[in-house]
N, CA, C and O atoms as a GROMACS GRO file, in nm:
protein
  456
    1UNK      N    1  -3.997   4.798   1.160
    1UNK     CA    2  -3.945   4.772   1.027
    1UNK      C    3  -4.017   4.652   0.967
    1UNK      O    4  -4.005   4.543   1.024
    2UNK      N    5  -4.092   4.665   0.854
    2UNK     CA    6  -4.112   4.584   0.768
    2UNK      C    7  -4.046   4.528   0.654
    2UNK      O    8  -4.003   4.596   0.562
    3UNK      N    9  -4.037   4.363   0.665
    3UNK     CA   10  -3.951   4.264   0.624
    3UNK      C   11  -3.966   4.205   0.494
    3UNK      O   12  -4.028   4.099   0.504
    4UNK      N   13  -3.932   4.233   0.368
    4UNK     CA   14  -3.965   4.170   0.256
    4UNK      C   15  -3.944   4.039   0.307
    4UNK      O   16  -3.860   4.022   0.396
    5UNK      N   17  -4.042   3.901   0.240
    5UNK     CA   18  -4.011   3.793   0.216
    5UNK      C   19  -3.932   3.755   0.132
    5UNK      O   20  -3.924   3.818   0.026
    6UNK      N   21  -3.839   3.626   0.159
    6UNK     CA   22  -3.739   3.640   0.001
    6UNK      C   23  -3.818   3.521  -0.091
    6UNK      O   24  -3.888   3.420  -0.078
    7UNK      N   25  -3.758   3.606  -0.193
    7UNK     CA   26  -3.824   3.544  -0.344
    7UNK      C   27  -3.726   3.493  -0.483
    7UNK      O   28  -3.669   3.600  -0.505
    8UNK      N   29  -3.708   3.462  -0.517
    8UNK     CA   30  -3.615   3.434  -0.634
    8UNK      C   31  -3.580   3.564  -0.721
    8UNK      O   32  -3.482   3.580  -0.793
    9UNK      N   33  -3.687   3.654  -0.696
    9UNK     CA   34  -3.641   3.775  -0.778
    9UNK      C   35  -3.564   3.896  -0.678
    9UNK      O   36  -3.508   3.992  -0.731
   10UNK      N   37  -3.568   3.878  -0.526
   10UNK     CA   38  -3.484   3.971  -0.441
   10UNK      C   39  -3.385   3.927  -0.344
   10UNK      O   40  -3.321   3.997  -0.265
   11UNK      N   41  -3.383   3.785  -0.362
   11UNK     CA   42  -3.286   3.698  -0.320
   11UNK      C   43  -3.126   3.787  -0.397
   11UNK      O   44  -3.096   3.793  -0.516
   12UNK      N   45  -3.066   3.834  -0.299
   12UNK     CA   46  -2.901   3.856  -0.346
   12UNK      C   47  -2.921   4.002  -0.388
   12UNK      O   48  -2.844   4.050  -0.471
   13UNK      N   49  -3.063   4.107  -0.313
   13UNK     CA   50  -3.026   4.209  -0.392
   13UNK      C   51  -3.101   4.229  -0.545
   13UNK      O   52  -3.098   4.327  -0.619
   14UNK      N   53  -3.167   4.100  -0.561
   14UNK     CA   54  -3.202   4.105  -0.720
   14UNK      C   55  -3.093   4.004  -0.801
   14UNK      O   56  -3.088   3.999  -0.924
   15UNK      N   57  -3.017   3.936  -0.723
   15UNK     CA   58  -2.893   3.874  -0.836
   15UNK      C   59  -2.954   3.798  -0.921
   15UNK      O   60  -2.908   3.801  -1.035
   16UNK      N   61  -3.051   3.726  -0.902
   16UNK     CA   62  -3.055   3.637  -0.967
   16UNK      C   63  -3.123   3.634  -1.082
   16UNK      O   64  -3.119   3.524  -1.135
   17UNK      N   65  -3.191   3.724  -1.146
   17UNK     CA   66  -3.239   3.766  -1.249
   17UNK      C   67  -3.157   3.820  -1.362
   17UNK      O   68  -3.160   3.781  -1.478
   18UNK      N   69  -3.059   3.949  -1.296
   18UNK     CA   70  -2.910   3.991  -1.349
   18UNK      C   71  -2.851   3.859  -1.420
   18UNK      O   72  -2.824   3.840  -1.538
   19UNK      N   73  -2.842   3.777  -1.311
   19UNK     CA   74  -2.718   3.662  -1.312
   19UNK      C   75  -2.795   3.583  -1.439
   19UNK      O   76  -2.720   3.538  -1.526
   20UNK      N   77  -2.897   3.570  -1.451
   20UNK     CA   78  -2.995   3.480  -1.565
   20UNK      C   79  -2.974   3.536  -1.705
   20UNK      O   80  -2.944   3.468  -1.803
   21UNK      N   81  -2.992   3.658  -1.701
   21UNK     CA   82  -3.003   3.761  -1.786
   21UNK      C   83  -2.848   3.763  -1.835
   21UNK      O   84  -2.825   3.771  -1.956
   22UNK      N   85  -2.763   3.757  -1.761
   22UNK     CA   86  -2.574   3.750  -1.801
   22UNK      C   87  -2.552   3.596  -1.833
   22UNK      O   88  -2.457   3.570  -1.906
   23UNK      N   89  -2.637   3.482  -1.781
   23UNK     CA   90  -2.554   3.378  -1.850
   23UNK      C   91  -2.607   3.330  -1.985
   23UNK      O   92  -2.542   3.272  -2.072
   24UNK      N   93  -2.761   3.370  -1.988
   24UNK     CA   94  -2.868   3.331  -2.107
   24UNK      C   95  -2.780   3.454  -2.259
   24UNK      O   96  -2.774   3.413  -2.375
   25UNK      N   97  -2.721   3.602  -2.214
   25UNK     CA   98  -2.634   3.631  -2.293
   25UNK      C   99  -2.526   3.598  -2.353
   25UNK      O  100  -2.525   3.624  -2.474
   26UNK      N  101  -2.415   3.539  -2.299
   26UNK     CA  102  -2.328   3.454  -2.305
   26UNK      C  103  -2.384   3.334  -2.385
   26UNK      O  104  -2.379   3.348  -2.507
   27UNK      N  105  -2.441   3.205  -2.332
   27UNK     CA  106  -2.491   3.127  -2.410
   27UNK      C  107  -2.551   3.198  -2.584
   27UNK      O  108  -2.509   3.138  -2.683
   28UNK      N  109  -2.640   3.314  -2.604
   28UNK     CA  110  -2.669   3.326  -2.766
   28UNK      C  111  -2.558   3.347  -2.817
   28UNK      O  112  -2.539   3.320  -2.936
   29UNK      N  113  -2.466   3.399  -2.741
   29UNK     CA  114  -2.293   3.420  -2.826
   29UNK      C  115  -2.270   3.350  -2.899
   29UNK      O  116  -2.245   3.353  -3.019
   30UNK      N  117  -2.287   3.222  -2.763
   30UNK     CA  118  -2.209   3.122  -2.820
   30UNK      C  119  -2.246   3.035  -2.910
   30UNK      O  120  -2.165   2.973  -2.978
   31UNK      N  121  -2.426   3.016  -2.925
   31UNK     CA  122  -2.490   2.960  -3.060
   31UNK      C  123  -2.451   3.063  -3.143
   31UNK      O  124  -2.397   3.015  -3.243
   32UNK      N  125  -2.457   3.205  -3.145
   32UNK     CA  126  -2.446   3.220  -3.245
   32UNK      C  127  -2.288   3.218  -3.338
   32UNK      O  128  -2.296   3.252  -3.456
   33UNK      N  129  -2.153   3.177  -3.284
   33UNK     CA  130  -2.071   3.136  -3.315
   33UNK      C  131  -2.021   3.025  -3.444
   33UNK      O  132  -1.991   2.906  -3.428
   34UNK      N  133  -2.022   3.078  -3.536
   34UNK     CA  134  -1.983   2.963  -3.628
   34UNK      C  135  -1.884   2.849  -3.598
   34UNK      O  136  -1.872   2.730  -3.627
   35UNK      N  137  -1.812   2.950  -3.522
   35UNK     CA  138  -1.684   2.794  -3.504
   35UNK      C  139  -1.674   2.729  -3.389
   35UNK      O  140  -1.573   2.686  -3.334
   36UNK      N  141  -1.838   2.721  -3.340
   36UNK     CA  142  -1.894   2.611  -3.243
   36UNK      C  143  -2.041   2.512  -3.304
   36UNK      O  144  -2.134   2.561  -3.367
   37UNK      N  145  -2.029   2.377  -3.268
   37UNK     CA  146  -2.182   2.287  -3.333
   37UNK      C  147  -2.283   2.369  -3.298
   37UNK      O  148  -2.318   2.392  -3.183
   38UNK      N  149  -2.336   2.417  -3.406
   38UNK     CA  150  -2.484   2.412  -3.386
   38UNK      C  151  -2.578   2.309  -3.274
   38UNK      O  152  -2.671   2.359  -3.210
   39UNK      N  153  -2.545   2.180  -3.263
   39UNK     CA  154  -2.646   2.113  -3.202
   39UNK      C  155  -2.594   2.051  -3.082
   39UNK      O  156  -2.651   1.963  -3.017
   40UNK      N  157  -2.451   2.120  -3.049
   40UNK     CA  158  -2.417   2.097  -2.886
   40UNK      C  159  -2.510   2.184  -2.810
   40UNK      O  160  -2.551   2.294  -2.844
   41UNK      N  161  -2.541   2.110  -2.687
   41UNK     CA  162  -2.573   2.150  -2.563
   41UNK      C  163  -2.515   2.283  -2.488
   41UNK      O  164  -2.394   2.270  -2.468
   42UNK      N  165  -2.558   2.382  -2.450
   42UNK     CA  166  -2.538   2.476  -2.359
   42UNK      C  167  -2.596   2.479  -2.279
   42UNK      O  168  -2.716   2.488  -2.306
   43UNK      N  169  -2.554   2.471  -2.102
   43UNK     CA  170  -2.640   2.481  -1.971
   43UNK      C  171  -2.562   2.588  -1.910
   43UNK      O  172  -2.443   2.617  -1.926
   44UNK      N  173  -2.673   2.652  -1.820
   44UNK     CA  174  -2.631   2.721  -1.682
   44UNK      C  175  -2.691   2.670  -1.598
   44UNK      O  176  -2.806   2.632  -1.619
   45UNK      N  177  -2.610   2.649  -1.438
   45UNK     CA  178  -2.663   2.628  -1.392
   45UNK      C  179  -2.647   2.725  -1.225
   45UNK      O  180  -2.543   2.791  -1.231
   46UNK      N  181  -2.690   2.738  -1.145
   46UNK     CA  182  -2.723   2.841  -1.020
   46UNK      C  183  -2.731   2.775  -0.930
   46UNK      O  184  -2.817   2.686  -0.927
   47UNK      N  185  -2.634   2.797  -0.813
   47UNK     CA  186  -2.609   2.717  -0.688
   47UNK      C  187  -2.638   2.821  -0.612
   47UNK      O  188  -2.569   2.923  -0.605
   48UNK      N  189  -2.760   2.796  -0.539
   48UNK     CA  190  -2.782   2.896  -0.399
   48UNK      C  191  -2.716   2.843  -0.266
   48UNK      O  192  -2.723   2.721  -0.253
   49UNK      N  193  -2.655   2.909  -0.172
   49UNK     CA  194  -2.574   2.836  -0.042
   49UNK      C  195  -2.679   2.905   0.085
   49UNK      O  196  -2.719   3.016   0.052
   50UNK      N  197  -2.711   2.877   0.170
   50UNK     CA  198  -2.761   2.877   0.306
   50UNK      C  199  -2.674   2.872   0.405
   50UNK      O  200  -2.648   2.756   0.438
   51UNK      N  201  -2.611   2.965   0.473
   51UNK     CA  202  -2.537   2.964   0.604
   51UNK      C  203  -2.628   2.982   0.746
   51UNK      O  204  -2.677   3.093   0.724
   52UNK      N  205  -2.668   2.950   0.846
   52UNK     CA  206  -2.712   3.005   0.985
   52UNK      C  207  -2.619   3.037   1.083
   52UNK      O  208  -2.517   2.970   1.093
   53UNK      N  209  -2.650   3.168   1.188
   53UNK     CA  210  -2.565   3.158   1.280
   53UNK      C  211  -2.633   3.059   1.354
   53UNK      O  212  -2.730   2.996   1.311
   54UNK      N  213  -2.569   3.040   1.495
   54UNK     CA  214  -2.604   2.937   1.607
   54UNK      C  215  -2.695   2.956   1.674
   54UNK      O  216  -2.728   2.861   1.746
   55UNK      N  217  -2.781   3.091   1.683
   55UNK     CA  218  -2.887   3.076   1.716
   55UNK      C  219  -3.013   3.086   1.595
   55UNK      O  220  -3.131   3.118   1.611
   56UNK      N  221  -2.948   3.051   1.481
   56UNK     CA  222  -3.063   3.030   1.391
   56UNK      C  223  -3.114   3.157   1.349
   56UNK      O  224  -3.186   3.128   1.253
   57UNK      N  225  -3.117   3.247   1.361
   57UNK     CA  226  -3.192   3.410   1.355
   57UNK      C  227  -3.153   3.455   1.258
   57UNK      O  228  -3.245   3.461   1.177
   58UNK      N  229  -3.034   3.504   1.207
   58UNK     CA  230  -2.954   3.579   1.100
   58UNK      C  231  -2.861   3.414   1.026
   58UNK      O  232  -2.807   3.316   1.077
   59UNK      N  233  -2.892   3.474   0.849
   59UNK     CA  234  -2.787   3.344   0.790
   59UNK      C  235  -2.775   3.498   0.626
   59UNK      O  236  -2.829   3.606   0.599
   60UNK      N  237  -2.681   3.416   0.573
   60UNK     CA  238  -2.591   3.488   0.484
   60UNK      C  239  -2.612   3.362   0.360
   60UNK      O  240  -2.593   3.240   0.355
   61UNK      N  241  -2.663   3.474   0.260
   61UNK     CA  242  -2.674   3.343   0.115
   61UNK      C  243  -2.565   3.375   0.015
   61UNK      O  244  -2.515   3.487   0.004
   62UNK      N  245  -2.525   3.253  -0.068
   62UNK     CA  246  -2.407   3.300  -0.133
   62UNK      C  247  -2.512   3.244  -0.284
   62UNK      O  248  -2.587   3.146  -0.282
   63UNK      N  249  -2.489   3.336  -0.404
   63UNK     CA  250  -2.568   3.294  -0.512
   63UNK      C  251  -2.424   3.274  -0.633
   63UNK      O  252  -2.358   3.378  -0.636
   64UNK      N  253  -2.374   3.168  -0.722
   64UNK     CA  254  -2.299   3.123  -0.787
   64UNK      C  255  -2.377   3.102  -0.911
   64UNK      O  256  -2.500   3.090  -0.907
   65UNK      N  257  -2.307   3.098  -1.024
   65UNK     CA  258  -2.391   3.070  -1.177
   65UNK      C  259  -2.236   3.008  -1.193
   65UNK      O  260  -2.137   3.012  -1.120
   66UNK      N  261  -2.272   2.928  -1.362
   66UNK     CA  262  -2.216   2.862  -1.402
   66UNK      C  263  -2.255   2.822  -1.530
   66UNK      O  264  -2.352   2.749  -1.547
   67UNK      N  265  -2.147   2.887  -1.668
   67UNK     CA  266  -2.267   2.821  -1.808
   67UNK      C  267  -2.168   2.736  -1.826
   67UNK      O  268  -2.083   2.715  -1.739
   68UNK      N  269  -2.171   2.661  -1.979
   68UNK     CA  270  -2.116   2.590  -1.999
   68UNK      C  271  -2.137   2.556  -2.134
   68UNK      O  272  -2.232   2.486  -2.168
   69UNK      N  273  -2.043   2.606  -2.221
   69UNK     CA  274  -2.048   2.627  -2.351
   69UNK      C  275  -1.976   2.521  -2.439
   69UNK      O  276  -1.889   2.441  -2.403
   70UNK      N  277  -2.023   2.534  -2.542
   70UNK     CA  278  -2.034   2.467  -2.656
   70UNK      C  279  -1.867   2.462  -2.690
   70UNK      O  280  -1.811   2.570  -2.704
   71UNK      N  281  -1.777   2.324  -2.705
   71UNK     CA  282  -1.661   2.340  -2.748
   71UNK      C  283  -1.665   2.372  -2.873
   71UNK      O  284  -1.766   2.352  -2.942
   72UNK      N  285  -1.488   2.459  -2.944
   72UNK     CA  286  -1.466   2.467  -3.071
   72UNK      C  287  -1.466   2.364  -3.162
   72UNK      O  288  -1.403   2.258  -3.157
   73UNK      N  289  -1.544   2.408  -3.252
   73UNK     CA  290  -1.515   2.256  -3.359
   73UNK      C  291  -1.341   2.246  -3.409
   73UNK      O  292  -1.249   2.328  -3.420
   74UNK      N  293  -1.356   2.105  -3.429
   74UNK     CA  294  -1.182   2.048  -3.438
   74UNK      C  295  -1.156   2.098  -3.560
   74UNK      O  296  -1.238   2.105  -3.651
   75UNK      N  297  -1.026   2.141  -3.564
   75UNK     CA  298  -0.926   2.191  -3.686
   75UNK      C  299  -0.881   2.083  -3.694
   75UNK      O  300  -0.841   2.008  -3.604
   76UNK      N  301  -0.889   2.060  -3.863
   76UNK     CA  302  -0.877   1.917  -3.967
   76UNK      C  303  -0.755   1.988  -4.064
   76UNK      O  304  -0.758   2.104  -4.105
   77UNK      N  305  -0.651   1.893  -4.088
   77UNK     CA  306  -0.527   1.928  -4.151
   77UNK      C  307  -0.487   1.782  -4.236
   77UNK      O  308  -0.508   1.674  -4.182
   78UNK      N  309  -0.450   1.789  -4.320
   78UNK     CA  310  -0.326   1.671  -4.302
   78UNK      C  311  -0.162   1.713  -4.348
   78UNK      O  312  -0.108   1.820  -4.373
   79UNK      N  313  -0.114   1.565  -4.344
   79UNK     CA  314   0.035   1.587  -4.374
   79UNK      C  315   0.086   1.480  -4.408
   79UNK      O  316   0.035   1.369  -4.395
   80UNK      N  317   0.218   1.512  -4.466
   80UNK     CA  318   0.264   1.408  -4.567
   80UNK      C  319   0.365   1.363  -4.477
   80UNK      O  320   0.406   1.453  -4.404
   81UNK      N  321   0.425   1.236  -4.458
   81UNK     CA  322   0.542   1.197  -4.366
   81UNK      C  323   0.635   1.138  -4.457
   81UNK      O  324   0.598   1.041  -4.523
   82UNK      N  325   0.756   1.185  -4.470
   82UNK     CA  326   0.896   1.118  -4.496
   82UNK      C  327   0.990   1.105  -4.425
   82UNK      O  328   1.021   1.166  -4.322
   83UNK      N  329   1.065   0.982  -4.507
   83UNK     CA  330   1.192   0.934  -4.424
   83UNK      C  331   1.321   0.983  -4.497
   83UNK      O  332   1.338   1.004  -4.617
   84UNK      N  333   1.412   0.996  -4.386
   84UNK     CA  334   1.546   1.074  -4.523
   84UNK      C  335   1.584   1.026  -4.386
   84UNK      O  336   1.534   1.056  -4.278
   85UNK      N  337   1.690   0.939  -4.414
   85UNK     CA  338   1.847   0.889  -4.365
   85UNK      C  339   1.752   0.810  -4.222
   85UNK      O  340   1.832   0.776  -4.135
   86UNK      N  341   1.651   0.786  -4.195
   86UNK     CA  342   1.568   0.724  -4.073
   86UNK      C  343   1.567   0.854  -3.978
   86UNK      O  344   1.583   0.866  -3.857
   87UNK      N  345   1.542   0.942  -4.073
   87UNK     CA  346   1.443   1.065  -3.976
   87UNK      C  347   1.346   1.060  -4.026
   87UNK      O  348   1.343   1.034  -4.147
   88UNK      N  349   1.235   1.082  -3.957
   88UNK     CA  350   1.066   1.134  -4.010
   88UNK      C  351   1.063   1.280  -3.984
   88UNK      O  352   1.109   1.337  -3.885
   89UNK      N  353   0.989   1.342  -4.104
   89UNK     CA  354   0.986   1.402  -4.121
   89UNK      C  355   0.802   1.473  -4.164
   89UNK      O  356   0.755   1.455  -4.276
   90UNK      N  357   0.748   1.526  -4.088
   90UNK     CA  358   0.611   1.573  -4.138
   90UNK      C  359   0.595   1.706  -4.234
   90UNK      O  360   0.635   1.816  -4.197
   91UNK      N  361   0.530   1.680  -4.368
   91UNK     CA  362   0.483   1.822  -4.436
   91UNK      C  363   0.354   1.878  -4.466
   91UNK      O  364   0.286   1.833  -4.558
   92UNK      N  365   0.320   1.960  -4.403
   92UNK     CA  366   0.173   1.997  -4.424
   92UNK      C  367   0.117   2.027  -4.561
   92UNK      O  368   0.142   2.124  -4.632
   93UNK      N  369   0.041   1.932  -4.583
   93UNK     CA  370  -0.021   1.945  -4.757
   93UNK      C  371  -0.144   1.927  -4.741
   93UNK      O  372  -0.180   1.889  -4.630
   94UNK      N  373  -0.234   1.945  -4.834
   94UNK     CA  374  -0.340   1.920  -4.863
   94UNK      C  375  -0.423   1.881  -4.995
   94UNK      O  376  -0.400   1.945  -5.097
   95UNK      N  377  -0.528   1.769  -4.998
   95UNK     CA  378  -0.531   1.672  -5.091
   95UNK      C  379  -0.583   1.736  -5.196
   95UNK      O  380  -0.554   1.717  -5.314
   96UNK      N  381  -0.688   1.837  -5.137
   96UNK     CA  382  -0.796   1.868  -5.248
   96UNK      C  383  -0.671   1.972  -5.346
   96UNK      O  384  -0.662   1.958  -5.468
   97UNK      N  385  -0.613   2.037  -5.295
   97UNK     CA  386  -0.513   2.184  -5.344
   97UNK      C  387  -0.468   2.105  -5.478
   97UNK      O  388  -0.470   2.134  -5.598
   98UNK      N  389  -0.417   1.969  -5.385
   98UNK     CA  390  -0.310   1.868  -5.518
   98UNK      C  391  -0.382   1.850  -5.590
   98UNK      O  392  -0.349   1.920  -5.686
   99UNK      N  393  -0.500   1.778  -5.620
   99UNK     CA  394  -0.612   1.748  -5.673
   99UNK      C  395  -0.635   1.825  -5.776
   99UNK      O  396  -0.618   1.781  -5.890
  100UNK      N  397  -0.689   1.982  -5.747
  100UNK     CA  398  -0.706   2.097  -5.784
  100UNK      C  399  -0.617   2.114  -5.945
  100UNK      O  400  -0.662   2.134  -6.058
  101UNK      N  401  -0.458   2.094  -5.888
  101UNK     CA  402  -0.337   2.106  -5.928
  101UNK      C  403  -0.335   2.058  -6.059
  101UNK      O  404  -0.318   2.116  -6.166
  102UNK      N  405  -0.354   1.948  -6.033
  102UNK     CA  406  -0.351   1.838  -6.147
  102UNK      C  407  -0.453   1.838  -6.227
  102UNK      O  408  -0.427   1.779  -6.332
  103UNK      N  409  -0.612   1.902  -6.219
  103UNK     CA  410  -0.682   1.898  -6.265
  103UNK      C  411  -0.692   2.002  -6.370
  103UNK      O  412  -0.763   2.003  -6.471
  104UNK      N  413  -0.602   2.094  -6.323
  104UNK     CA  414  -0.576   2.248  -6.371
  104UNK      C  415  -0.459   2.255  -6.497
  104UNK      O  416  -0.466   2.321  -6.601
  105UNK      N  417  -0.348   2.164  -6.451
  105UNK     CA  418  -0.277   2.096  -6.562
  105UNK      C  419  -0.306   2.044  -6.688
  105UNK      O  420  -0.250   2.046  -6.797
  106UNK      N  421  -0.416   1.992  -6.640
  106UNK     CA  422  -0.468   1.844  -6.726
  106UNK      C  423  -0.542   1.959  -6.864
  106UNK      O  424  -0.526   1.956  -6.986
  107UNK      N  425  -0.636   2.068  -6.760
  107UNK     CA  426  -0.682   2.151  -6.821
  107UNK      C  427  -0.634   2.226  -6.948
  107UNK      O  428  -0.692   2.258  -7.052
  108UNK      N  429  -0.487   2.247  -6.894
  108UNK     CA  430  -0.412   2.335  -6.984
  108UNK      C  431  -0.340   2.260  -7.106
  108UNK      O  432  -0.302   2.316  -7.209
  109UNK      N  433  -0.329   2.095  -7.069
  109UNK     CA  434  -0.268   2.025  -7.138
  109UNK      C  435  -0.366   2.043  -7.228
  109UNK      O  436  -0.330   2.123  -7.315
  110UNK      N  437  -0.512   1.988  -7.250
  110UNK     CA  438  -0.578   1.962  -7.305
  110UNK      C  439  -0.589   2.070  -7.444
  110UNK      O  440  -0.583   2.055  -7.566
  111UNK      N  441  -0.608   2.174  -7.356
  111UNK     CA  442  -0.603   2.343  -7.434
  111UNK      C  443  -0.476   2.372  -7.531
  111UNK      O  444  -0.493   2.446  -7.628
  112UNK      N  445  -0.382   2.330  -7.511
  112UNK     CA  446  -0.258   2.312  -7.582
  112UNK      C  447  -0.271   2.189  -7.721
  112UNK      O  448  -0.242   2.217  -7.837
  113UNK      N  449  -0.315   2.067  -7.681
  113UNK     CA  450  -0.361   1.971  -7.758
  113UNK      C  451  -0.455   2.036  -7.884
  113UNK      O  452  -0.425   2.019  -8.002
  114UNK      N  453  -0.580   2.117  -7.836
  114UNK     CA  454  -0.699   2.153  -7.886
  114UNK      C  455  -0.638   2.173  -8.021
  114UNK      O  456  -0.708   2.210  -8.116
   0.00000   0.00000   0.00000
């Protein structure tokens, strides 16, 4: 019987090319994801293991991957806090909407004036 040498490409059966090919997929996902930074970092990385028996002759490899993706960008809110009787109380508003509001008013006032 003739013995392939091992190589990075028949190491595990071939895993490790598969395994490259499945984490380098994963990673374009995840750039291509809007509701992750563009200019965070994505790695994989591949842990090969080496076992021997005791007389050294026969050993068993274990091949592991690992990516590591880009967190979600933070959800931005605000809110309004009141007090009634010394409770607080939080209300979710937003500045630009009010803003908007008033500007839209102002609009109509004006148009009424005209």
């Amino acid at each position: 019987m003739q013995w392939e040498e091992l190589t990075i490409r028949n190491i595990g059966g071939g895993a490790m090319p598969e395994l490259f090919e499945e984490a380098l997929g994963v990673i374009l996902e995840d750039i291509a994801d809007v509701n992750k930074p563009a200019d965070a970092v994505r790695t994989m990385e591949f842990k090969i293991s080496f076992r021997t028996d005791e007389e050294r002759e026969m050993g068993g490899i274990i091949i592991e991957s690992k990516v590591k993706l880009a967190a979600r960008k933070a959800a931005t809110g605000y809110m309004h806090i009141s007090t009634d009787d010394e409770t607080l109380t939080a209300y979710v508003t937003n500045p630009k909407q009010e803003v908007e509001e008033v500007h839209s008013k102002r609009s109509k006032l004006y148009v009424v004036l005209s």
